[in-house]
C-alpha positions in Angstrom: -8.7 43.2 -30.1 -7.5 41.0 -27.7 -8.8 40.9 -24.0 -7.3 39.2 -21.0 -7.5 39.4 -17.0 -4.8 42.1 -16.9 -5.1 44.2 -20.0 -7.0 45.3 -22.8 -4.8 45.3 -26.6 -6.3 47.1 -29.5 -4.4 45.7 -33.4 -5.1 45.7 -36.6 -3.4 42.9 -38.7 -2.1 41.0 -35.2 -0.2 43.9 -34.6 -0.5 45.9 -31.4 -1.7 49.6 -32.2 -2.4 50.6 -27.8 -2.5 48.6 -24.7 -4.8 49.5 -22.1 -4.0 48.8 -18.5 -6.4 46.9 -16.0 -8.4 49.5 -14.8 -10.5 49.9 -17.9 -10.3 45.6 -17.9 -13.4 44.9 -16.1 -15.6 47.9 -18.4 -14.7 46.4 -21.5 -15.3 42.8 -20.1 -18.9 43.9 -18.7 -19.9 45.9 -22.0 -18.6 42.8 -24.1 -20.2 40.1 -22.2 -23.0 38.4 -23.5 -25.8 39.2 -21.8 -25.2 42.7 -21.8 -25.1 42.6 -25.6 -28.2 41.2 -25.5 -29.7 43.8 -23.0 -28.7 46.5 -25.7 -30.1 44.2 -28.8 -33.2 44.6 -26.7 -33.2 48.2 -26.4 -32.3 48.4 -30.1 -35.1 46.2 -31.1 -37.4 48.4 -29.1 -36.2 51.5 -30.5 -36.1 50.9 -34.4 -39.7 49.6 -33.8 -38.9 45.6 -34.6 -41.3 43.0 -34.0 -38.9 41.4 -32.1 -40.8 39.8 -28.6 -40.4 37.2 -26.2 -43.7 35.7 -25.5 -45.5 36.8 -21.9 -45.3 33.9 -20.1 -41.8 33.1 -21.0 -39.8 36.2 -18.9 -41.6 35.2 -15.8 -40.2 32.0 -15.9 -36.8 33.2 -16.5 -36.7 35.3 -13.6 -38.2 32.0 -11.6 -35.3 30.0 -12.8 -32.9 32.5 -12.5 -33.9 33.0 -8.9 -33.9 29.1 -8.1 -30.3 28.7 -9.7 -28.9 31.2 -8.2 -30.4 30.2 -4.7 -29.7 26.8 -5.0 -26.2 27.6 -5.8 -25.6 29.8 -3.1 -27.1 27.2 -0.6 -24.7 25.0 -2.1 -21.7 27.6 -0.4 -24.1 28.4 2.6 -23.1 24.9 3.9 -19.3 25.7 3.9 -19.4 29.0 5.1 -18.7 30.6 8.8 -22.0 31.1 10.6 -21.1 34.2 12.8 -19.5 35.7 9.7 -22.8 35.1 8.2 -24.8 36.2 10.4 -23.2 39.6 10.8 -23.2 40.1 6.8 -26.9 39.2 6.9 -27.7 41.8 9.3 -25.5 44.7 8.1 -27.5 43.9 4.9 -30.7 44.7 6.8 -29.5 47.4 8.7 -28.8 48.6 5.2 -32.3 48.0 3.5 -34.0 49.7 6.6 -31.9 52.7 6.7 -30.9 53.9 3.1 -35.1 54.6 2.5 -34.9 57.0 4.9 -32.4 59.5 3.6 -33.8 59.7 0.2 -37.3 59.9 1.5 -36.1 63.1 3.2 -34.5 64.4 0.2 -37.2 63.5 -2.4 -39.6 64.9 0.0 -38.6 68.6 -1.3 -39.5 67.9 -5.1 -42.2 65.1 -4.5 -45.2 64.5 -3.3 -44.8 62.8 0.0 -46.4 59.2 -1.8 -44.4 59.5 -4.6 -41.0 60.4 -2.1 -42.0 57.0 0.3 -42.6 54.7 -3.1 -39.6 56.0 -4.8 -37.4 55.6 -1.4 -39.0 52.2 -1.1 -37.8 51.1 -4.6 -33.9 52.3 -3.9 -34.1 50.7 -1.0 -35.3 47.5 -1.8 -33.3 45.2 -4.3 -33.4 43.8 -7.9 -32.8 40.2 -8.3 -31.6 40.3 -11.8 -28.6 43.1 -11.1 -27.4 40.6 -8.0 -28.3 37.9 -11.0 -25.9 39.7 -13.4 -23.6 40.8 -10.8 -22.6 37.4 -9.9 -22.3 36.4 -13.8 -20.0 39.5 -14.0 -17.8 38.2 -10.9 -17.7 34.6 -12.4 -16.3 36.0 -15.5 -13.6 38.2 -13.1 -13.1 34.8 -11.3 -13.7 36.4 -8.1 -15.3 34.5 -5.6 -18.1 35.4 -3.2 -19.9 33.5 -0.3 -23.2 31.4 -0.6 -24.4 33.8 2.2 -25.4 37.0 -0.1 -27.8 35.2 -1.6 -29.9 35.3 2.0 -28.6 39.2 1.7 -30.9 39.1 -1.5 -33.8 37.8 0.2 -33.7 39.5 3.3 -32.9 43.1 1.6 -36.3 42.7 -0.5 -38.9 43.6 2.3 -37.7 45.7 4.9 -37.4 48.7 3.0 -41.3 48.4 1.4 -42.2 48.3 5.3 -40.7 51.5 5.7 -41.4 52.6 3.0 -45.7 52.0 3.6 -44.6 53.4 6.8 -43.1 56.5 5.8 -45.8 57.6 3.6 -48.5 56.7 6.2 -46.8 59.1 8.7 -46.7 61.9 6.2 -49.4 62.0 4.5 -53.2 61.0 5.0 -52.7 59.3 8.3 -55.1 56.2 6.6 -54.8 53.2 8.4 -52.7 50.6 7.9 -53.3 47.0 7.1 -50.2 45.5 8.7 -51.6 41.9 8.1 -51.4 42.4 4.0 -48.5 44.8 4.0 -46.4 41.8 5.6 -47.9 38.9 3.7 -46.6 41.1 0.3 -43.2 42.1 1.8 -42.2 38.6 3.3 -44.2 36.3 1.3 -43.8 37.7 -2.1 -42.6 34.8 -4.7 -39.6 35.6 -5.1 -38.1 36.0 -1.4 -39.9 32.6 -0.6 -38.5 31.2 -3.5 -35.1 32.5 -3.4 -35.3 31.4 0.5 -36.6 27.5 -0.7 -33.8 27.7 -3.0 -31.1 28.3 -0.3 -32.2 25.9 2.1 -33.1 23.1 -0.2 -29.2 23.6 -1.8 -27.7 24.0 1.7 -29.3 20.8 2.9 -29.0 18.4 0.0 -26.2 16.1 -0.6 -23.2 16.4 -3.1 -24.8 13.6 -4.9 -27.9 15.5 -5.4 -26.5 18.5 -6.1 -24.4 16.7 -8.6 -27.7 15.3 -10.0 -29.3 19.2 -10.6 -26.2 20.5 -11.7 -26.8 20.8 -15.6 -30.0 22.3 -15.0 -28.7 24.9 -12.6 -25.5 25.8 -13.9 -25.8 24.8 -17.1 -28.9 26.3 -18.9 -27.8 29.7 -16.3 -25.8 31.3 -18.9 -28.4 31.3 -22.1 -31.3 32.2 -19.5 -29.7 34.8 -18.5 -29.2 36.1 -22.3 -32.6 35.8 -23.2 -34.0 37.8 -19.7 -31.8 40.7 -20.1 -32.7 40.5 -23.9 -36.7 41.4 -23.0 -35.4 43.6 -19.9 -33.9 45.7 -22.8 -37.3 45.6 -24.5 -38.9 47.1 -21.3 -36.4 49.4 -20.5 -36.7 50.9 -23.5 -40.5 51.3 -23.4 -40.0 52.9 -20.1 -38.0 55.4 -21.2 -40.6 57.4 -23.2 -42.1 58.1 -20.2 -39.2 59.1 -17.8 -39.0 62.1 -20.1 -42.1 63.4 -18.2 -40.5 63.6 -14.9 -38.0 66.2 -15.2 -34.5 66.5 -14.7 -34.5 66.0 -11.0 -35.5 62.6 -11.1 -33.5 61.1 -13.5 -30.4 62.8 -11.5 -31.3 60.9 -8.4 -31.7 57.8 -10.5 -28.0 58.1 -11.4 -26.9 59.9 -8.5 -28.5 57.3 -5.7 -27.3 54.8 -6.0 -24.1 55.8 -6.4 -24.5 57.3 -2.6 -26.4 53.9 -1.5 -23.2 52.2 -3.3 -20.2 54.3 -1.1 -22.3 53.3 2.2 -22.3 49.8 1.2 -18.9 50.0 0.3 -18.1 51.8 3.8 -20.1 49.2 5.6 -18.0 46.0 3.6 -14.8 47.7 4.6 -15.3 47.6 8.1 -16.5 44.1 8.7 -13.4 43.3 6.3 -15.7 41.6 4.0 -13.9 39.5 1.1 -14.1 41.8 -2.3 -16.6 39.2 -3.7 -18.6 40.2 -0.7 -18.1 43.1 -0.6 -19.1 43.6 -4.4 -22.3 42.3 -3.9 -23.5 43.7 -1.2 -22.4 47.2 -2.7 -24.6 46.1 -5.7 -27.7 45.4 -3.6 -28.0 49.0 -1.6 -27.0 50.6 -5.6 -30.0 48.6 -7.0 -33.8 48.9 -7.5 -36.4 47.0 -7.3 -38.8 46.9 -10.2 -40.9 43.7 -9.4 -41.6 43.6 -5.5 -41.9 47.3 -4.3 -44.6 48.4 -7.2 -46.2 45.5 -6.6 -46.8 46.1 -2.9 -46.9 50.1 -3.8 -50.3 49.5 -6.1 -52.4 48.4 -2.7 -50.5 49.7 0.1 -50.2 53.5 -1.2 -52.2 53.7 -4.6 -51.6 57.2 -4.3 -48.2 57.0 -5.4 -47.3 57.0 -8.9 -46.0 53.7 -10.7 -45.5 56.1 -13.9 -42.9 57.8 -11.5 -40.8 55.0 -9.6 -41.0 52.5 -11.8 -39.7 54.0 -15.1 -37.0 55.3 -13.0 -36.1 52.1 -11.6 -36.2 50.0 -14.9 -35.6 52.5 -17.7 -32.4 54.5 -15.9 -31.3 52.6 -12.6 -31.1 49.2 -14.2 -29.0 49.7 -17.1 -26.8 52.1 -15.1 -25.9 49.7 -13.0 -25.6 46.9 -15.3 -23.5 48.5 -17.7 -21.1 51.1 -16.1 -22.1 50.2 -12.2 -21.1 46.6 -11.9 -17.5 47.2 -13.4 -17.2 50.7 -11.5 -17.8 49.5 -8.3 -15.9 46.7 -8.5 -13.1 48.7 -9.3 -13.1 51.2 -6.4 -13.6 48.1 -4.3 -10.4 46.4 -5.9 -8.6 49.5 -5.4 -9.6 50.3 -1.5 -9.6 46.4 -0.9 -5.8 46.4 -1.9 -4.4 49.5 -0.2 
Protein backbone atom coordinates (compact mmCIF):
# COMPACT_ATOMS: atom_id res chain seq x y z
CA UNK A 1 0.00 0.00 0.00
CA UNK A 2 1.20 3.17 -1.04
CA UNK A 3 -0.16 6.57 0.42
CA UNK A 4 0.36 10.06 -0.98
CA UNK A 5 -1.27 13.67 -0.61
CA UNK A 6 -3.83 12.86 -3.32
CA UNK A 7 -4.59 9.18 -3.18
CA UNK A 8 -4.65 6.05 -1.43
CA UNK A 9 -3.17 2.70 -3.76
CA UNK A 10 -3.84 -0.77 -2.47
CA UNK A 11 -1.00 -3.78 -4.43
CA UNK A 12 0.16 -6.77 -3.88
CA UNK A 13 3.51 -7.65 -5.64
CA UNK A 14 3.97 -3.62 -6.74
CA UNK A 15 1.12 -4.07 -8.67
CA UNK A 16 -1.96 -1.79 -8.27
CA UNK A 17 -5.10 -3.98 -7.16
CA UNK A 18 -7.66 -0.32 -6.33
CA UNK A 19 -6.93 3.33 -6.13
CA UNK A 20 -8.82 5.29 -3.66
CA UNK A 21 -9.45 8.91 -4.36
CA UNK A 22 -8.63 11.85 -1.84
CA UNK A 23 -11.54 11.94 0.17
CA UNK A 24 -10.72 8.85 2.15
CA UNK A 25 -6.76 10.44 2.07
CA UNK A 26 -6.79 12.20 5.22
CA UNK A 27 -8.69 8.87 7.21
CA UNK A 28 -6.17 6.63 6.29
CA UNK A 29 -3.34 9.18 6.98
CA UNK A 30 -4.87 9.90 10.60
CA UNK A 31 -5.53 6.11 11.41
CA UNK A 32 -1.90 5.36 10.18
CA UNK A 33 -0.11 8.03 11.83
CA UNK A 34 1.99 7.30 14.64
CA UNK A 35 0.62 8.50 17.53
CA UNK A 36 -2.69 7.21 16.87
CA UNK A 37 -1.17 3.71 16.59
CA UNK A 38 0.07 4.19 19.74
CA UNK A 39 -3.27 5.52 21.26
CA UNK A 40 -4.73 2.06 20.11
CA UNK A 41 -1.48 0.02 21.47
CA UNK A 42 -2.64 1.68 24.60
CA UNK A 43 -6.11 0.58 24.58
CA UNK A 44 -4.87 -2.92 23.45
CA UNK A 45 -2.54 -3.16 26.31
CA UNK A 46 -5.34 -2.23 28.63
CA UNK A 47 -7.67 -4.58 27.32
CA UNK A 48 -5.66 -7.95 27.08
CA UNK A 49 -4.66 -7.04 30.75
CA UNK A 50 -0.68 -6.26 29.96
CA UNK A 51 1.46 -4.87 32.46
CA UNK A 52 2.28 -2.49 30.13
CA UNK A 53 2.50 1.29 32.19
CA UNK A 54 4.03 4.55 31.99
CA UNK A 55 5.14 5.60 35.34
CA UNK A 56 2.78 8.45 37.18
CA UNK A 57 4.79 11.22 37.16
CA UNK A 58 5.93 10.80 33.64
CA UNK A 59 2.27 11.72 31.70
CA UNK A 60 2.00 14.87 33.60
CA UNK A 61 4.97 16.00 32.29
CA UNK A 62 4.14 15.11 28.81
CA UNK A 63 1.10 17.13 28.76
CA UNK A 64 3.37 20.09 30.45
CA UNK A 65 5.78 19.84 27.50
CA UNK A 66 3.31 19.27 25.05
CA UNK A 67 1.49 22.44 26.17
CA UNK A 68 4.87 24.60 26.31
CA UNK A 69 5.77 23.43 22.62
CA UNK A 70 2.93 23.93 21.22
CA UNK A 71 2.60 27.55 22.95
CA UNK A 72 5.81 28.54 22.30
CA UNK A 73 5.37 27.64 18.70
CA UNK A 74 2.36 29.34 18.18
CA UNK A 75 3.84 32.51 19.88
CA UNK A 76 6.46 32.03 17.46
CA UNK A 77 3.48 32.79 14.44
CA UNK A 78 1.58 35.27 16.90
CA UNK A 79 4.34 37.72 16.07
CA UNK A 80 3.59 37.59 12.28
CA UNK A 81 0.05 37.52 12.29
CA UNK A 82 -2.81 40.40 11.72
CA UNK A 83 -3.86 41.69 15.12
CA UNK A 84 -7.55 42.67 14.17
CA UNK A 85 -7.87 39.31 12.50
CA UNK A 86 -6.71 37.95 15.72
CA UNK A 87 -8.57 39.52 17.75
CA UNK A 88 -11.85 38.72 16.09
CA UNK A 89 -10.89 34.80 15.99
CA UNK A 90 -10.12 35.09 19.64
CA UNK A 91 -13.35 36.36 20.47
CA UNK A 92 -15.59 34.24 18.21
CA UNK A 93 -13.66 31.46 20.12
CA UNK A 94 -15.18 32.75 23.36
CA UNK A 95 -18.31 33.57 22.13
CA UNK A 96 -18.22 29.96 21.34
CA UNK A 97 -17.00 28.46 24.72
CA UNK A 98 -19.73 30.57 26.51
CA UNK A 99 -22.58 29.66 24.43
CA UNK A 100 -22.33 25.98 23.23
CA UNK A 101 -22.82 24.96 27.40
CA UNK A 102 -25.94 26.31 27.24
CA UNK A 103 -27.74 24.27 24.66
CA UNK A 104 -26.63 21.03 25.86
CA UNK A 105 -27.33 22.00 29.41
CA UNK A 106 -30.91 22.37 28.25
CA UNK A 107 -31.01 19.22 26.52
CA UNK A 108 -29.23 17.04 29.15
CA UNK A 109 -31.41 18.66 31.60
CA UNK A 110 -34.37 16.07 30.43
CA UNK A 111 -32.33 12.82 31.25
CA UNK A 112 -29.95 14.24 34.06
CA UNK A 113 -29.85 15.51 37.04
CA UNK A 114 -29.48 19.20 36.87
CA UNK A 115 -25.49 18.78 38.46
CA UNK A 116 -24.68 16.11 36.33
CA UNK A 117 -26.45 18.23 33.00
CA UNK A 118 -24.25 21.74 34.18
CA UNK A 119 -20.86 19.34 34.66
CA UNK A 120 -21.39 17.44 31.56
CA UNK A 121 -22.28 20.87 29.48
CA UNK A 122 -19.28 22.30 31.18
CA UNK A 123 -16.86 19.55 29.90
CA UNK A 124 -18.24 19.93 26.04
CA UNK A 125 -17.86 23.17 26.31
CA UNK A 126 -14.58 23.57 27.62
CA UNK A 127 -11.51 22.21 25.51
CA UNK A 128 -8.90 19.30 25.50
CA UNK A 129 -5.42 20.36 25.00
CA UNK A 130 -4.16 17.11 23.68
CA UNK A 131 -7.00 16.84 20.64
CA UNK A 132 -5.89 20.71 19.64
CA UNK A 133 -2.22 18.87 20.46
CA UNK A 134 -3.05 16.08 17.88
CA UNK A 135 -4.94 18.20 15.65
CA UNK A 136 -2.12 20.32 14.82
CA UNK A 137 0.23 17.15 14.40
CA UNK A 138 -2.55 15.89 11.98
CA UNK A 139 -2.49 19.29 9.91
CA UNK A 140 1.40 19.23 9.84
CA UNK A 141 1.31 15.92 8.29
CA UNK A 142 -1.63 17.42 5.66
CA UNK A 143 0.85 20.38 5.27
CA UNK A 144 -1.83 22.78 6.02
CA UNK A 145 -0.99 25.69 7.71
CA UNK A 146 -2.73 27.52 10.54
CA UNK A 147 -2.05 30.86 12.54
CA UNK A 148 -0.06 31.15 15.89
CA UNK A 149 -3.30 32.84 17.09
CA UNK A 150 -5.42 29.41 17.96
CA UNK A 151 -3.25 28.61 20.30
CA UNK A 152 -4.61 31.81 22.53
CA UNK A 153 -8.17 30.17 21.19
CA UNK A 154 -6.89 27.15 23.32
CA UNK A 155 -6.36 29.06 26.36
CA UNK A 156 -9.06 31.32 26.30
CA UNK A 157 -11.80 28.45 25.44
CA UNK A 158 -10.66 26.52 28.68
CA UNK A 159 -12.49 28.71 31.41
CA UNK A 160 -15.42 30.33 30.29
CA UNK A 161 -17.54 27.47 29.84
CA UNK A 162 -16.65 25.92 33.64
CA UNK A 163 -18.02 29.58 34.72
CA UNK A 164 -21.10 28.87 33.14
CA UNK A 165 -21.10 25.86 33.76
CA UNK A 166 -20.78 26.43 38.05
CA UNK A 167 -23.32 28.96 37.06
CA UNK A 168 -25.75 26.94 35.45
CA UNK A 169 -26.00 24.34 38.11
CA UNK A 170 -26.20 27.01 40.91
CA UNK A 171 -29.31 28.51 39.27
CA UNK A 172 -30.96 25.23 38.95
CA UNK A 173 -30.48 23.47 41.64
CA UNK A 174 -29.77 24.07 45.48
CA UNK A 175 -29.40 27.79 45.14
CA UNK A 176 -25.86 27.27 47.45
CA UNK A 177 -23.80 30.08 47.37
CA UNK A 178 -21.14 30.65 45.24
CA UNK A 179 -17.48 31.24 45.95
CA UNK A 180 -16.71 33.46 42.95
CA UNK A 181 -13.18 34.12 44.37
CA UNK A 182 -12.03 30.13 43.97
CA UNK A 183 -14.26 29.42 41.04
CA UNK A 184 -12.11 32.05 39.04
CA UNK A 185 -8.65 31.29 40.57
CA UNK A 186 -9.49 27.44 39.06
CA UNK A 187 -11.01 28.60 35.75
CA UNK A 188 -8.27 31.35 34.80
CA UNK A 189 -5.40 30.21 36.77
CA UNK A 190 -5.41 26.60 36.28
CA UNK A 191 -1.78 25.23 34.99
CA UNK A 192 -2.37 24.68 32.00
CA UNK A 193 -4.07 28.07 30.65
CA UNK A 194 -1.19 30.04 32.56
CA UNK A 195 1.21 27.90 31.07
CA UNK A 196 -0.05 27.70 27.60
CA UNK A 197 -0.53 31.64 27.97
CA UNK A 198 3.58 31.95 29.35
CA UNK A 199 4.24 29.83 26.43
CA UNK A 200 2.69 32.23 23.81
CA UNK A 201 4.04 35.35 25.05
CA UNK A 202 7.48 34.21 25.95
CA UNK A 203 7.61 32.69 21.93
CA UNK A 204 5.97 35.86 20.59
CA UNK A 205 8.52 38.05 22.30
CA UNK A 206 11.78 36.28 21.93
CA UNK A 207 14.19 36.67 19.19
CA UNK A 208 14.87 34.41 16.06
CA UNK A 209 18.10 33.71 17.61
CA UNK A 210 16.46 32.40 20.70
CA UNK A 211 14.00 30.75 19.19
CA UNK A 212 16.54 29.13 17.03
CA UNK A 213 18.41 28.23 20.28
CA UNK A 214 15.01 26.13 21.85
CA UNK A 215 14.19 24.76 18.70
CA UNK A 216 15.38 21.06 19.11
CA UNK A 217 13.71 20.85 22.32
CA UNK A 218 10.42 22.18 21.02
CA UNK A 219 10.08 20.81 17.77
CA UNK A 220 12.17 18.16 17.95
CA UNK A 221 11.45 15.85 20.97
CA UNK A 222 7.37 16.99 19.85
CA UNK A 223 6.79 14.12 17.81
CA UNK A 224 8.04 11.05 20.23
CA UNK A 225 6.24 12.97 23.21
CA UNK A 226 3.48 13.00 21.56
CA UNK A 227 3.63 9.00 20.89
CA UNK A 228 4.25 8.22 24.33
CA UNK A 229 1.05 10.64 25.84
CA UNK A 230 -1.49 9.20 23.53
CA UNK A 231 0.09 5.75 24.28
CA UNK A 232 -1.04 6.16 28.31
CA UNK A 233 -4.23 8.27 27.03
CA UNK A 234 -5.07 4.79 25.38
CA UNK A 235 -4.44 3.13 28.71
CA UNK A 236 -7.02 5.50 30.49
CA UNK A 237 -9.39 5.50 27.97
CA UNK A 238 -9.70 2.16 28.06
CA UNK A 239 -10.10 1.92 31.86
CA UNK A 240 -12.87 4.40 31.43
CA UNK A 241 -14.80 2.55 29.40
CA UNK A 242 -15.85 -0.19 31.88
CA UNK A 243 -17.66 2.32 33.48
CA UNK A 244 -19.41 4.27 30.59
CA UNK A 245 -21.37 0.98 30.33
CA UNK A 246 -23.34 2.13 33.45
CA UNK A 247 -24.70 5.18 31.91
CA UNK A 248 -27.01 4.06 29.35
CA UNK A 249 -27.40 4.60 25.94
CA UNK A 250 -28.30 8.19 26.00
CA UNK A 251 -25.16 9.34 27.14
CA UNK A 252 -22.86 7.81 25.06
CA UNK A 253 -25.14 9.09 21.99
CA UNK A 254 -24.55 12.67 23.07
CA UNK A 255 -20.95 11.85 23.49
CA UNK A 256 -20.86 11.03 19.68
CA UNK A 257 -23.58 13.13 18.67
CA UNK A 258 -22.24 16.56 20.48
CA UNK A 259 -19.73 17.33 19.29
CA UNK A 260 -20.50 16.71 16.03
CA UNK A 261 -23.32 19.62 16.58
CA UNK A 262 -20.62 21.86 18.57
CA UNK A 263 -18.35 21.00 15.38
CA UNK A 264 -21.11 22.34 12.39
CA UNK A 265 -21.46 25.71 14.61
CA UNK A 266 -17.75 26.07 14.67
CA UNK A 267 -17.59 25.26 11.25
CA UNK A 268 -20.54 27.90 10.55
CA UNK A 269 -18.85 30.40 12.62
CA UNK A 270 -15.10 29.87 10.55
CA UNK A 271 -17.07 30.28 7.32
CA UNK A 272 -18.27 33.53 7.97
CA UNK A 273 -15.19 35.36 9.29
CA UNK A 274 -13.59 33.52 6.13
CA UNK A 275 -11.20 31.97 8.31
CA UNK A 276 -8.10 30.17 6.49
CA UNK A 277 -9.00 26.10 6.48
CA UNK A 278 -6.05 25.72 9.04
CA UNK A 279 -8.10 27.99 11.04
CA UNK A 280 -10.89 27.03 10.50
CA UNK A 281 -9.95 23.34 11.36
CA UNK A 282 -8.93 24.09 14.57
CA UNK A 283 -11.19 26.05 15.90
CA UNK A 284 -13.90 23.38 14.65
CA UNK A 285 -11.79 20.91 16.73
CA UNK A 286 -11.93 22.97 19.93
CA UNK A 287 -16.00 23.52 20.24
CA UNK A 288 -16.05 19.27 19.04
CA UNK A 289 -13.66 18.58 22.08
CA UNK A 290 -13.79 17.80 25.86
CA UNK A 291 -12.08 18.61 28.51
CA UNK A 292 -10.97 15.81 30.71
CA UNK A 293 -8.25 17.67 33.00
CA UNK A 294 -9.58 21.32 33.81
CA UNK A 295 -13.55 21.06 34.09
CA UNK A 296 -13.46 17.86 36.61
CA UNK A 297 -11.02 19.36 38.30
CA UNK A 298 -12.92 22.58 39.02
CA UNK A 299 -16.34 20.25 39.00
CA UNK A 300 -14.89 18.16 42.33
CA UNK A 301 -15.18 21.67 44.58
CA UNK A 302 -17.45 23.86 42.80
CA UNK A 303 -20.46 21.24 42.34
CA UNK A 304 -19.38 17.96 44.19
CA UNK A 305 -22.78 16.93 43.55
CA UNK A 306 -22.12 16.21 40.13
CA UNK A 307 -20.84 12.95 39.15
CA UNK A 308 -17.08 12.53 37.84
CA UNK A 309 -18.11 8.70 37.13
CA UNK A 310 -20.58 10.44 34.62
CA UNK A 311 -18.67 13.31 32.61
CA UNK A 312 -15.54 12.22 32.84
CA UNK A 313 -15.74 8.64 31.29
CA UNK A 314 -17.68 10.17 28.69
CA UNK A 315 -15.21 12.70 27.90
CA UNK A 316 -12.09 10.49 27.90
CA UNK A 317 -13.37 6.94 27.22
CA UNK A 318 -15.86 8.06 24.00
CA UNK A 319 -15.29 11.80 23.10
CA UNK A 320 -11.57 11.65 22.88
CA UNK A 321 -10.93 8.88 20.64
CA UNK A 322 -13.93 9.89 18.51
CA UNK A 323 -12.44 12.77 17.72
CA UNK A 324 -8.92 11.67 17.34
CA UNK A 325 -9.58 8.95 15.21
CA UNK A 326 -12.54 9.60 12.79
CA UNK A 327 -13.22 13.46 13.94
CA UNK A 328 -9.97 15.16 13.05
CA UNK A 329 -9.89 13.68 9.37
CA UNK A 330 -13.92 14.19 9.06
CA UNK A 331 -13.90 17.52 9.83
CA UNK A 332 -11.29 18.47 7.92
CA UNK A 333 -12.84 17.09 5.10
CA UNK A 334 -16.18 18.85 5.19
CA UNK A 335 -14.11 21.95 5.81
CA UNK A 336 -11.96 21.27 2.53
CA UNK A 337 -15.03 20.62 0.76
CA UNK A 338 -17.19 23.87 1.86
CA UNK A 339 -13.79 25.91 1.98
CA UNK A 340 -13.38 25.16 -1.85
CA UNK A 341 -16.93 25.60 -3.23
Amino acid sequence: MKVSRNRVILSINSSPICEIGPDLNPVLSNLLAPPILFFFLGVFATLVRSDLEVPSPLPRLFSLYLLLSIGFRGGAELAHSDPEHSALALLAAVSLACLLPLWMFFVLRRRLPNADAAAVAATYGSVSAVTFVTASAFLERQHIQSSGFMVAALAVMESPAIVIGVILARRFGDNAALDWKHLLKDAFLNGSVVLLLGSLLIGSVTTTAGSDSVKPFISGLFPGMLCFFLLDMGMVAAKRLRTIREAGLFVILFALIAPLINAAIAMAVAWVMRLPEGDAFLLTTLAASASYIAVPATMRLAVPEARPSLYLPMALGITFPFNIVLGLPLYLSAIEYFWRK
